[in-house]
C-alpha positions in Angstrom: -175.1 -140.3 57.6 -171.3 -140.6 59.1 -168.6 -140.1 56.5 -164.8 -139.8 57.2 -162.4 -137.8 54.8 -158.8 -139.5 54.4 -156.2 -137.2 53.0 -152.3 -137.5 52.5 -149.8 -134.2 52.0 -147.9 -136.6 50.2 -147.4 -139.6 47.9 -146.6 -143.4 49.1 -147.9 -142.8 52.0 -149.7 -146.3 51.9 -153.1 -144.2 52.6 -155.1 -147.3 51.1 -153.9 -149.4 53.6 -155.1 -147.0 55.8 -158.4 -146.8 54.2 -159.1 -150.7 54.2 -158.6 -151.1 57.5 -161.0 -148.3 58.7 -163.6 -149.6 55.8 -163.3 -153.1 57.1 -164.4 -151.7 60.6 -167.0 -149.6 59.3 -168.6 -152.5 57.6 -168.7 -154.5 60.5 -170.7 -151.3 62.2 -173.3 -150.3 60.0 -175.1 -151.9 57.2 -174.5 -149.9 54.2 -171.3 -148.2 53.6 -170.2 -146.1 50.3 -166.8 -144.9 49.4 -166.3 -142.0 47.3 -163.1 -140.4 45.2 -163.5 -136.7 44.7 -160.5 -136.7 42.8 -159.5 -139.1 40.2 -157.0 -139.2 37.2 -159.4 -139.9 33.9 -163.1 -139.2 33.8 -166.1 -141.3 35.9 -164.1 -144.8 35.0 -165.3 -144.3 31.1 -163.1 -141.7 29.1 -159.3 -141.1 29.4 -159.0 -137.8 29.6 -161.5 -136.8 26.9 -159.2 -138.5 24.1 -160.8 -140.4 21.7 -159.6 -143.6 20.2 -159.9 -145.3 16.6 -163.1 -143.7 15.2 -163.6 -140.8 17.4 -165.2 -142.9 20.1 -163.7 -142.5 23.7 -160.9 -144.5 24.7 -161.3 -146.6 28.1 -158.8 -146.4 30.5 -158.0 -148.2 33.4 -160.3 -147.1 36.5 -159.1 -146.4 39.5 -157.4 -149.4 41.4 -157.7 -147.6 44.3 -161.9 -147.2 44.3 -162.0 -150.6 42.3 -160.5 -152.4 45.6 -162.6 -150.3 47.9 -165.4 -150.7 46.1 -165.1 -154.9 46.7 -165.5 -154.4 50.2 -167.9 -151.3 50.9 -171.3 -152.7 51.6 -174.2 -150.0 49.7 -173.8 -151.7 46.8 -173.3 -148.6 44.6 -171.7 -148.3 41.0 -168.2 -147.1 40.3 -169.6 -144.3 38.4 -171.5 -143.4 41.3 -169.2 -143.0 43.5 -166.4 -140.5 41.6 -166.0 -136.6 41.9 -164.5 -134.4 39.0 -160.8 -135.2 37.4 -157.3 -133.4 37.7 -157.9 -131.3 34.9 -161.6 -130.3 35.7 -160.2 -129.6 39.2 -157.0 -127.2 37.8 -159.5 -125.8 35.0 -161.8 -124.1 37.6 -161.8 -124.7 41.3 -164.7 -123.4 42.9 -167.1 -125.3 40.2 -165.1 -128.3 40.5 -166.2 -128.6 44.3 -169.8 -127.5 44.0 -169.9 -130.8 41.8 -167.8 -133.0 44.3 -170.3 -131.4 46.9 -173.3 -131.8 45.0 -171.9 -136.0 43.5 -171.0 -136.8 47.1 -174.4 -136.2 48.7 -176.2 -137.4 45.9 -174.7 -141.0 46.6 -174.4 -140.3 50.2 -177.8 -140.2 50.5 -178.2 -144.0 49.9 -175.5 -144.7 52.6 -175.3 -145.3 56.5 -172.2 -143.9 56.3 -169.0 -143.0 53.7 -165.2 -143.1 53.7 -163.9 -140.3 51.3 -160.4 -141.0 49.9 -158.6 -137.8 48.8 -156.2 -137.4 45.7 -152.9 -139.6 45.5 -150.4 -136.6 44.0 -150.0 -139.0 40.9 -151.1 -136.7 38.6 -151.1 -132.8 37.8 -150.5 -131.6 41.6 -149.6 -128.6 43.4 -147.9 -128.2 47.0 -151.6 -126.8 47.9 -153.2 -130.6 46.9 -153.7 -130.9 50.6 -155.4 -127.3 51.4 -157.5 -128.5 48.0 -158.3 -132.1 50.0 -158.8 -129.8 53.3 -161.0 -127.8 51.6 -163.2 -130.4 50.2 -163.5 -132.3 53.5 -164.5 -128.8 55.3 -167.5 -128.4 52.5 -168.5 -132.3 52.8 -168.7 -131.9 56.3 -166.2 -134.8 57.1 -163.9 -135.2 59.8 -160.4 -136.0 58.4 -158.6 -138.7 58.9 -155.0 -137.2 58.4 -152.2 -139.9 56.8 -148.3 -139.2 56.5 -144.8 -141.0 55.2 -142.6 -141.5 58.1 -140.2 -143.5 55.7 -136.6 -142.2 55.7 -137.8 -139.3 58.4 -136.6 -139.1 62.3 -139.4 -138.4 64.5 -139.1 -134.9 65.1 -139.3 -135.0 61.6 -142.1 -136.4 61.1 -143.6 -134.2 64.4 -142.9 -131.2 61.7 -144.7 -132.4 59.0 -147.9 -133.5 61.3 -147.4 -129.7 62.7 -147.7 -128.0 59.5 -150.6 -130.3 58.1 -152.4 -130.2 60.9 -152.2 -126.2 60.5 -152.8 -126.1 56.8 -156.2 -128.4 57.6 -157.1 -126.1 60.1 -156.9 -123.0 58.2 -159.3 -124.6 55.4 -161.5 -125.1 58.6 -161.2 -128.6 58.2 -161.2 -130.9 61.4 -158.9 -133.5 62.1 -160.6 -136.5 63.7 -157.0 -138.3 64.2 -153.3 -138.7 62.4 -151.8 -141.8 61.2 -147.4 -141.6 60.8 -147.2 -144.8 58.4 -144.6 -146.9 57.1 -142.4 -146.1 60.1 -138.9 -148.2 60.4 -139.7 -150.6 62.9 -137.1 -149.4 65.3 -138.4 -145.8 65.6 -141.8 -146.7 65.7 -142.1 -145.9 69.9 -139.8 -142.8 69.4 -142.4 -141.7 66.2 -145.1 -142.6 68.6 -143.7 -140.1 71.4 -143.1 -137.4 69.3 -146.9 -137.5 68.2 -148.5 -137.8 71.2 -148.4 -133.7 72.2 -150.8 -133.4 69.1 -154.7 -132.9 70.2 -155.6 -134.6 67.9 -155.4 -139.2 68.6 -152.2 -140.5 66.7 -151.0 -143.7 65.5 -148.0 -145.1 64.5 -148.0 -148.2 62.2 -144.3 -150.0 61.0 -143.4 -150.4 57.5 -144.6 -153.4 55.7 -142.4 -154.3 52.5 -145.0 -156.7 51.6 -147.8 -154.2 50.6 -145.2 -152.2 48.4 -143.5 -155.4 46.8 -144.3 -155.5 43.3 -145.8 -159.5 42.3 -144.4 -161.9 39.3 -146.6 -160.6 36.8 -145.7 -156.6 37.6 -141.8 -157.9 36.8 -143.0 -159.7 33.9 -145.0 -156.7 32.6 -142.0 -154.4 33.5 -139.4 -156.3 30.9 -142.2 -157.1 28.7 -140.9 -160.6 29.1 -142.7 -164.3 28.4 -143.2 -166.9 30.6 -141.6 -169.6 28.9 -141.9 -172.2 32.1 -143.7 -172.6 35.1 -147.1 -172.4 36.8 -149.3 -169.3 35.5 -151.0 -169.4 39.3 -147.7 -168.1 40.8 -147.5 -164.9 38.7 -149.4 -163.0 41.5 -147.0 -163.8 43.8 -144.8 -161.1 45.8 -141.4 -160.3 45.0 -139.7 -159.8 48.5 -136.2 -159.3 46.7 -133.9 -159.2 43.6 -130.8 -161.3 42.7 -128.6 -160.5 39.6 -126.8 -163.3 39.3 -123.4 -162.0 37.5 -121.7 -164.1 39.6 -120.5 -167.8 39.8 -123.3 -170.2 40.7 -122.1 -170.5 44.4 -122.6 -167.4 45.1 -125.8 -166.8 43.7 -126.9 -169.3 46.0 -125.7 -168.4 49.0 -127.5 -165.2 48.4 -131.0 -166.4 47.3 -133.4 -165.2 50.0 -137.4 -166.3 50.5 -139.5 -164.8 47.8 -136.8 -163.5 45.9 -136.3 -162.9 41.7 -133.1 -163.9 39.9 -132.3 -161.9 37.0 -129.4 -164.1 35.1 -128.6 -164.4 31.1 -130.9 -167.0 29.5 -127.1 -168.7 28.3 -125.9 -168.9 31.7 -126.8 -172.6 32.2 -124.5 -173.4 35.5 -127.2 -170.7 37.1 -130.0 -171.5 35.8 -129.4 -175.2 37.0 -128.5 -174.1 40.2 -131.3 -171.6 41.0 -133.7 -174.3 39.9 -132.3 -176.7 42.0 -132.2 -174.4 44.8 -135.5 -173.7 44.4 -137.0 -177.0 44.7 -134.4 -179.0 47.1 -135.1 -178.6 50.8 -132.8 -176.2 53.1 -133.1 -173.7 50.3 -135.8 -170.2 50.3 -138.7 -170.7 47.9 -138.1 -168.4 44.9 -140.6 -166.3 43.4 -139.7 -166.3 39.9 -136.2 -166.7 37.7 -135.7 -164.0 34.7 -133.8 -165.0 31.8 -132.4 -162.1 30.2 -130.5 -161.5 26.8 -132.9 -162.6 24.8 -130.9 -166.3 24.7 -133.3 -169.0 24.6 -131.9 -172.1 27.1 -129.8 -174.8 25.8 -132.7 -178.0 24.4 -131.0 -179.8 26.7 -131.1 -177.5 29.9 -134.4 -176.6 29.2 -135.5 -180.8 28.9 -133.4 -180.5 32.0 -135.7 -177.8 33.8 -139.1 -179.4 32.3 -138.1 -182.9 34.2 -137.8 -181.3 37.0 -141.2 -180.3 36.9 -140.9 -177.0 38.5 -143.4 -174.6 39.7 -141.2 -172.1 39.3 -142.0 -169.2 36.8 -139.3 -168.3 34.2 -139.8 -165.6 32.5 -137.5 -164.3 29.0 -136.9 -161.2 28.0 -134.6 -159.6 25.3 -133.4 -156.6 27.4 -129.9 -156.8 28.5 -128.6 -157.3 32.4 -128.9 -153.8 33.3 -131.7 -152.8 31.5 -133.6 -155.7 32.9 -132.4 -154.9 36.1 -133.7 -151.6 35.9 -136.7 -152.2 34.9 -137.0 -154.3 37.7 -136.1 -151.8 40.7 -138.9 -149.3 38.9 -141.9 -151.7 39.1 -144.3 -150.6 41.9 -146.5 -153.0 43.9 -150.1 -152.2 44.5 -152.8 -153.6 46.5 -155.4 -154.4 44.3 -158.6 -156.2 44.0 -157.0 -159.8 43.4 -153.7 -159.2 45.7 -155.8 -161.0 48.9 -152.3 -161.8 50.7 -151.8 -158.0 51.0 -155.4 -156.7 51.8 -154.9 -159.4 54.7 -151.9 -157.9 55.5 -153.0 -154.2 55.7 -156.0 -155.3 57.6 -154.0 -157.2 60.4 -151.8 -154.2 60.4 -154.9 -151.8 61.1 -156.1 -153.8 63.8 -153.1 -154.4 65.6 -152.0 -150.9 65.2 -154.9 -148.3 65.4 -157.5 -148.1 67.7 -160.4 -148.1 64.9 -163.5 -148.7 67.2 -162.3 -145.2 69.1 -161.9 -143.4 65.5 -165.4 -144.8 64.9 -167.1 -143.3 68.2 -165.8 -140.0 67.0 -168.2 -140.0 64.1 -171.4 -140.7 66.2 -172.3 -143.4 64.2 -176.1 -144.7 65.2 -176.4 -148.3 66.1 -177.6 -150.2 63.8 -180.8 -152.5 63.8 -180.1 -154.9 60.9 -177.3 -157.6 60.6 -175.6 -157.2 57.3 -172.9 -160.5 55.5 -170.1 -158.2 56.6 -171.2 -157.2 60.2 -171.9 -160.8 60.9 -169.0 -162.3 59.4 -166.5 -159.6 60.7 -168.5 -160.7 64.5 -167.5 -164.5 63.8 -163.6 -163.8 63.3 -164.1 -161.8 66.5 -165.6 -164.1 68.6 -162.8 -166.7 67.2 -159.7 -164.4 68.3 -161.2 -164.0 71.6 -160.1 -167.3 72.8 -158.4 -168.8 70.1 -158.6 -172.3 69.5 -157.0 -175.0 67.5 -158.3 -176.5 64.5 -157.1 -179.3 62.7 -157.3 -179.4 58.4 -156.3 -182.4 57.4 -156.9 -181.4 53.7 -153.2 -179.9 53.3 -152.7 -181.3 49.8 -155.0 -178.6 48.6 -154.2 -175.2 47.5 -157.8 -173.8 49.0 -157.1 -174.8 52.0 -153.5 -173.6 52.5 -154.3 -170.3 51.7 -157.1 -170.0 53.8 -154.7 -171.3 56.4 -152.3 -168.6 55.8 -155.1 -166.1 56.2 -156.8 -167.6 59.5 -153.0 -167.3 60.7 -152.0 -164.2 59.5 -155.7 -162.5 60.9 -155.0 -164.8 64.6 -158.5 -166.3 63.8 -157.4 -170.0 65.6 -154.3 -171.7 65.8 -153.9 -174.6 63.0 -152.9 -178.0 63.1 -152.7 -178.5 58.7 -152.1 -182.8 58.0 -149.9 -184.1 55.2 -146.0 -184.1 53.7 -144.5 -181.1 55.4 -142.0 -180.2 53.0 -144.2 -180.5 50.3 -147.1 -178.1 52.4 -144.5 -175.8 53.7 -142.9 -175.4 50.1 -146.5 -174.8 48.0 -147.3 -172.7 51.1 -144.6 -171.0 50.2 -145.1 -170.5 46.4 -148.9 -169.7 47.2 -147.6 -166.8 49.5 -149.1 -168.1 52.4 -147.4 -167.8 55.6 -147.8 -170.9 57.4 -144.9 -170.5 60.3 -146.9 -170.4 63.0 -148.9 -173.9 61.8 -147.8 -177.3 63.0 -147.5 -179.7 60.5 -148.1 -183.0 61.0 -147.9 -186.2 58.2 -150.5 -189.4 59.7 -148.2 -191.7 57.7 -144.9 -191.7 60.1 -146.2 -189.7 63.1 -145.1 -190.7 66.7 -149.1 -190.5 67.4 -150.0 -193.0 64.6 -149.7 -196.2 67.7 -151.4 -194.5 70.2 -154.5 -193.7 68.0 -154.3 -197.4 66.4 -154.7 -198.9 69.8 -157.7 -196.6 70.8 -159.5 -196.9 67.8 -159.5 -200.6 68.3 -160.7 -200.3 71.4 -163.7 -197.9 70.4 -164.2 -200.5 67.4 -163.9 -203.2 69.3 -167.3 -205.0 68.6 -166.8 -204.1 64.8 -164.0 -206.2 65.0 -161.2 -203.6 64.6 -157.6 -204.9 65.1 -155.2 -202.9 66.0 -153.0 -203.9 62.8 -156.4 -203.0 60.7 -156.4 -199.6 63.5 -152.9 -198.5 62.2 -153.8 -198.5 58.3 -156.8 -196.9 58.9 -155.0 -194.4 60.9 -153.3 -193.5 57.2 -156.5 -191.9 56.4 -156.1 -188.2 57.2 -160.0 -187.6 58.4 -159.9 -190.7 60.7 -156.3 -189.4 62.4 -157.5 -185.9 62.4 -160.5 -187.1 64.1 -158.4 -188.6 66.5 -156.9 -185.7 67.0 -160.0 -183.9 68.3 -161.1 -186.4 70.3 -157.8 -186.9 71.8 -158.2 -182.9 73.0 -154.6 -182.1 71.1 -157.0 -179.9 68.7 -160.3 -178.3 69.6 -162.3 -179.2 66.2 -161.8 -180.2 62.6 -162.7 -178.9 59.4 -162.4 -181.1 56.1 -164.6 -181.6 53.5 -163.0 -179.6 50.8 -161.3 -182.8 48.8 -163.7 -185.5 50.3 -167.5 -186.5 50.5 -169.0 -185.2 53.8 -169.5 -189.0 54.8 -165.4 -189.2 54.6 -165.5 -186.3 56.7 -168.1 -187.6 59.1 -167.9 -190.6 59.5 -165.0 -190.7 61.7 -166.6 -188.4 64.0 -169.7 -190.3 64.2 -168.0 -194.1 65.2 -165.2 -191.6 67.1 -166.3 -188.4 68.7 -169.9 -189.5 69.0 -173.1 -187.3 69.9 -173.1 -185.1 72.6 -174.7 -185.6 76.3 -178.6 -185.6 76.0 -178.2 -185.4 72.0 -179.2 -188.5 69.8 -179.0 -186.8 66.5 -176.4 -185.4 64.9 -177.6 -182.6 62.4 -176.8 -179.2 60.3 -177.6 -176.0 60.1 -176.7 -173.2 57.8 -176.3 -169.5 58.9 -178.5 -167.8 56.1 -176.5 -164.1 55.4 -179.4 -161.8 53.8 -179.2 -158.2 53.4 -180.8 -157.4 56.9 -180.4 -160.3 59.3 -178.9 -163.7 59.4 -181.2 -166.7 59.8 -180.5 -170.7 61.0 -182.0 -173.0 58.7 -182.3 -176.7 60.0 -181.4 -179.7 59.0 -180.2 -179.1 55.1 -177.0 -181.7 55.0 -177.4 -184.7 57.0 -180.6 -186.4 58.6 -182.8 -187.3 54.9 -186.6 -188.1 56.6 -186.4 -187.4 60.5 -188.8 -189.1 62.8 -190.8 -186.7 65.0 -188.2 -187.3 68.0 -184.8 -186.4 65.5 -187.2 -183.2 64.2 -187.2 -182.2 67.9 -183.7 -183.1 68.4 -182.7 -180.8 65.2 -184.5 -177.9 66.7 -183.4 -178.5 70.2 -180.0 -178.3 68.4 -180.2 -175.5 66.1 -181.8 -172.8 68.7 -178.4 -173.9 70.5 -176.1 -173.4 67.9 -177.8 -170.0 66.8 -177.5 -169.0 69.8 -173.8 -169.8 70.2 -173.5 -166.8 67.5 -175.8 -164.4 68.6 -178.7 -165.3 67.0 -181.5 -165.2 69.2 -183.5 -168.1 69.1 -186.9 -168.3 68.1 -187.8 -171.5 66.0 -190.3 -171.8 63.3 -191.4 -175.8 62.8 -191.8 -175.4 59.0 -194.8 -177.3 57.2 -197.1 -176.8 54.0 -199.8 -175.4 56.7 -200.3 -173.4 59.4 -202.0 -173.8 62.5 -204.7 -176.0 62.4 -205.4 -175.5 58.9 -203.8 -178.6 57.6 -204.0 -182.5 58.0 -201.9 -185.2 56.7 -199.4 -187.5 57.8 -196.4 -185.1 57.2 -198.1 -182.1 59.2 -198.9 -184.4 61.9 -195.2 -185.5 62.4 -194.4 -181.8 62.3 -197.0 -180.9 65.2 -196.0 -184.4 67.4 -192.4 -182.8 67.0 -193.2 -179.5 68.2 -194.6 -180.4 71.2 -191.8 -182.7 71.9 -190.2 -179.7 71.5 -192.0 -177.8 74.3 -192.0 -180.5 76.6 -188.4 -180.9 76.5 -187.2 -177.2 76.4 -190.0 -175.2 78.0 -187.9 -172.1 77.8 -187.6 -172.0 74.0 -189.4 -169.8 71.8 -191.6 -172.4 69.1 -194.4 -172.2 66.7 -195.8 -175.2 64.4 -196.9 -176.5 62.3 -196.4 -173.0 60.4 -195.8 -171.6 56.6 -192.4 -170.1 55.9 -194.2 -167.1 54.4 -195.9 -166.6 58.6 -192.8 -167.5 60.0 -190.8 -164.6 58.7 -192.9 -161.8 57.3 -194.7 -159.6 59.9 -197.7 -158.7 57.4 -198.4 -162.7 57.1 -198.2 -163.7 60.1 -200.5 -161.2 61.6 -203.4 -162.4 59.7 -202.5 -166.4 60.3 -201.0 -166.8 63.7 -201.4 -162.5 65.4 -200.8 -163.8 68.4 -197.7 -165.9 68.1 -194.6 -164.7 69.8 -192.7 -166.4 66.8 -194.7 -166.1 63.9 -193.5 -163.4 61.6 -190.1 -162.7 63.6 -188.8 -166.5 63.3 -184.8 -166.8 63.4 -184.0 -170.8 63.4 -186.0 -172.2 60.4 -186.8 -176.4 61.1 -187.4 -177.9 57.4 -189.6 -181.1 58.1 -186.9 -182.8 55.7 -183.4 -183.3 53.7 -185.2 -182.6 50.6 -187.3 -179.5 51.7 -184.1 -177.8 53.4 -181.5 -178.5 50.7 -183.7 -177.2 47.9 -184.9 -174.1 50.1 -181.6 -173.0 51.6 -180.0 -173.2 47.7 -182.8 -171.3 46.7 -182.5 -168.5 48.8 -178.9 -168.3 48.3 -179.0 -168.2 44.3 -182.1 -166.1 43.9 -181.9 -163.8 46.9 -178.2 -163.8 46.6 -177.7 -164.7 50.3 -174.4 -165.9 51.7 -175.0 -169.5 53.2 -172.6 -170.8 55.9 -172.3 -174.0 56.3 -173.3 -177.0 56.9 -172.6 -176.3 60.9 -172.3 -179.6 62.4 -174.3 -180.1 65.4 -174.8 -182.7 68.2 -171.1 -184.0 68.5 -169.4 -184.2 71.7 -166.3 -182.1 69.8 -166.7 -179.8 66.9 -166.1 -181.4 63.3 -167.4 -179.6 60.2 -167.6 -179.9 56.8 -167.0 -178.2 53.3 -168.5 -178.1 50.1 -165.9 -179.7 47.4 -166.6 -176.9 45.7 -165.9 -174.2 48.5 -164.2 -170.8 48.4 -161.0 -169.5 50.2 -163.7 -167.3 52.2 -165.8 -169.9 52.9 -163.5 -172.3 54.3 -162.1 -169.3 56.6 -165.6 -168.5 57.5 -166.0 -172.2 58.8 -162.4 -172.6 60.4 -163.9 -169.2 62.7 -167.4 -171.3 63.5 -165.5 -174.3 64.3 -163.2 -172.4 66.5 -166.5 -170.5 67.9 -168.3 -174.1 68.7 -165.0 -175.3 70.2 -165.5 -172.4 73.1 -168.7 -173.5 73.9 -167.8 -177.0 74.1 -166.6 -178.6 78.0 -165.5 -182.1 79.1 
């Protein structure tokens, strides 16, 4: 077991930006990984302190935000409680006992680990000058290399070449070692000079710039800070960042001319000229997208400004409160962002800033970290947005009218996963974006209904639909449809593959593709597989989405197809031909179909690994197999899973992911001349990233 101590001298460092980054890595190294607080404010996330509330029964207090958001992404699936030391005050009450219990707490859940990032104390409690010789010490006695983070806010960088000098000395003398140091939240423009003035350390340093975005406090922190209402707006938008704060004593002019993007207007709630103006602002085009409006005073709107506001049907939230300008204002400036579980915009954002910044997969090699044997949801996925950036390619979604999809967008962009193509109004995208808090400036946006393309692809789907009797007047309404002109995108090579599917039926979504795009060379069905996440490996399973009861010849074409496709994400193919029988143990029409199809199989790709007809429970357990097919170089170690039909697959792979809580990819399109895929109606942010990186993968394996 590898574990990796990050510590701080200081507060606001932004060490859990730090932290995600190098767990997100570790995750994607080895399968299970724990995270563990020695320190924490309150006791093992259940008492506050020892009070007790109403009754004389403990009080619960809030549990650390900081494990909590860890916790989300470490992969050993241990409980909170688990993974905590001793508190401030058992820490300051006696030392050395306080210790042997971190000691003893860590290793107990360490055990159960392939390796653990330890996050010290965040001086936001009872501290002491010596917090970091306490943190050193700690470290020394868990046998962790530390991970050393500083604040080179508002410091030169021979300042901040002190402070690493005198940390560094005061780890060493607790016989701590320093793995390598981290100056964060530099101004962007002494970055290189910070960077130079580390570099004589022996230590490896990085440098990473300032990010305002993971300190700026979101709607609902302001809200909470006045103790205000939200008397208008959309509820969604309160976890928005702030990025800045108007008080708008002045006349309405010039409170617009110094609205910025993301920003909060504080303004009395009688000031109607502003309120009307900000509002206006907010939703005409030219003007930023605000993140909220706070009406101060305790002065409810005028019935008719507010009727006003309401038929303007804003998005925009406006919150009352009855504290005055200053006090409001106040409490504004004091409210402190976080990144927590549910701020996704901002663990994006710390993430990209890791990788970009610090050379994690060096820090790693440090630690001796064994390679691993298994594939765990997090290793594979984390491989899959690799693969993507590698040679990113562009993907088309024409779905833009949904939030889902936009913020996926934002964080495909934001993590450089593949360049985007989004369809639709683009003021109305760009502006929701914008209120979502995704950044979609580096996506083109293009609407099918006036585009420059929109005669172009008219007169070549009536060509290609010539014998269906396509006009090109019909052509040029159908091109209206945002899955037949992103379709004819693709196939026009301006975008490398499509993914829809999130809004529409997957015949919407394929369709196009099918009378457009057609199969590929030497393919004459098009199928689906989904990549099957378990615990310990990733399995295909074949076809679960699109061909209902295949012939023996489409059953060979699905395998054909799906050792392909596993293979184009490291799978290695070998391909179980499912059945109710193994062998030569069965007879029946439906066994027979699936033996014809696996020697079609054989005959057609010799090189391919194949067993059937065979049981699912042979195909992928060892212990089975060796009693009903020992001498198969599939059985037991199967990867691409061939259902015989729709019915069998869809049921199976639905099981498996409600019962043995896999994560199911898919469907993965297969057979097309260009990649198209599509999305549940019911999918998740995460799932539609996960596709936009296999389109994107498919997209490099694909040549004219």
């Amino acid at each position: 077991m590898s574990g990796i101590y990050i510590a701080a001298p200081e507060g606001d460092t932004g060490k859990s930006t730090i932290a995600l980054g190098v767990l997100h890595r570790l995750t994607a190294t080895v399968p299970k990984v724990g995270v563990f607080r020695p320190i924490v404010r309150s006791g093992r996330g259940d008492r506050k302190r020892g009070e007790a509330g109403r009754g004389g029964s403990p009080r619960v207090d809030d549990r650390d935000y900081i494990l909590e958001l860890l916790l989300t992404h470490a992969s050993a699936g241990l409980p909170y409680e688990r993974c905590v030391g001793v508190t401030y005050q058992q820490l300051h009450a006696d030392g050395d006992a306080a210790i042997a219990d971190i000691v003893e707490r860590y290793h107990a859940m360490a055990d159960q680990c392939d390796a653990v990032m330890v996050v010290g104390s965040d001086y936001t409690d009872v501290t002491s000058p010596a917090e970091l010789s306490v943190n050193a010490r700690i470290a020394a006695n868990l046998g962790a290399p530390v991970l050393l983070v500083v604040r080179a806010k508002g410091r030169s960088a021979d300042d901040v070449a002190h402070l690493v000098e005198v940390c560094l000395a005061e780890l060493a003398e607790q016989h701590a070692h320093t793995a390598a140091v981290v100056a964060n939240r530099c101004e962007p423009s002494q970055l290189r000079a910070v960077a130079k003035a580390l570099a004589r350390f022996t230590p490896r340093t990085y440098a990473l710039p300032d990010e305002p975005l993971l300190v700026a406090p979101t709607v609902a922190d302001l809200q909470q800070a006045v103790n205000g209402n939200l008397v208008s707006g959309d509820p969604a938008l309160m976890g928005r960042e702030v990025m800045g704060v108007v008080v708008a004593g002045m006349i309405a002019e010039h409170v617009l001319e110094r609205l910025s993007e993301g920003a909060a207007v504080i303004t009395p709630g009688d000031r109607s000229d502003v309120v009307l103006a900000v509002a206006s602002a907010h939703a005409a085009e030219g003007f930023p997208s605000l993140s909220c409006m706070i009406l101060n005073g305790g002065f409810q709107l005028h019935p008719s400004i507010a009727a006003l506001v309401a038929g303007l049907r804003l998005r925009l939230p406006m919150i009352a409160t009855t504290l005055g300008t200053f006090d409001t204002a106040s409490a504004v400036a004091s409210a402190r962002g976080r990144v927590t579980v549910g701020s996704q915009r901002k663990i994006d954002t710390a993430l990209a800033l890791v990788e970009r910044h610090v050379d994690v997969s060096d820090l790693l090699a440090q630690l001796a970290i064994p390679i691993p044997t298994v594939t765990t949801p997090q290793m594979f996925t984390y491989q899959l947005r690799e693969r993507a950036r590698a040679d990113r390619k562009h993907i088309v979604l024409p779905e833009g009218d949904d939030d889902r999809i936009l913020k996926a967008a934002g964080r495909v962009l934001q993590r450089k996963v593949a360049q985007l193509t989004i369809l639709g109004d683009e003021n109305r995208i760009r502006s929701r974006a914008a209120e979502l808090g995704a950044n979609l400036d580096d996506a083109a946006v293009i609407d099918p209904t006036s585009s420059e393309l929109c005669d172009q692809f008219a007169a070549q789907y009536a060509r290609l639909r010539k014998g269906r009797g396509v006009t090109v007047e019909h052509a040029r309404e159908i091109m209206c449809d945002v899955s037949y002109f992103g379709t004819m995108l693709v196939y026009n090579g301006i975008v490398d593959g499509m993914v829809s599917g999130a809004a529409h039926t997957t015949a919407h979504t394929v369709r196009p593709a099918f009378e457009i795009i057609r199969t590929a060379p030497g393919v004459s069905t098009v199928s689906s597989i989904f990549l099957m996440c378990l615990p310990d490996r990733v399995l295909a399973y074949g076809d679960c989405a699109i061909v209902p009861d295949p012939t023996p010849e489409q059953l060979a074409d699905i395998a054909i197809s799906s050792a392909r496709t596993a293979a184009q994400f490291g799978i290695e193919p070998r391909v179980a031909m499912l059945s109710y029988s193994t062998g030569e143990s069965g007879a029946g029409a439906d066994v027979d179909k699936v033996r014809t199809a696996t020697r079609l199989v054989r005959s057609r790709a010799p090189q391919l690994l194949v067993e059937g007809p065979i049981q699912y429970d042979a195909a992928v357990d060892p212990s089975v197999a060796a009693t009903k097919m020992h001498d198969s170089p599939v059985a037991g170690r199967a990867t691409v899973l061939i259902f015989p039909d729709l019915n069998t697959g869809n049921n199976t792979y639905k099981a498996v992911q409600r019962s043995a809580g896999a994560i199911a990819i898919g469907p993965v399109l297969q057979g097309l001349n260009r990649p198209v895929n599509d999305l549940s109606r019911g999918a998740l942010i995460e799932d539609i990233v996960n596709t936009i990186a296999i389109t994107a993968i498919q997209a490099q394996g694909t040549h004219d």
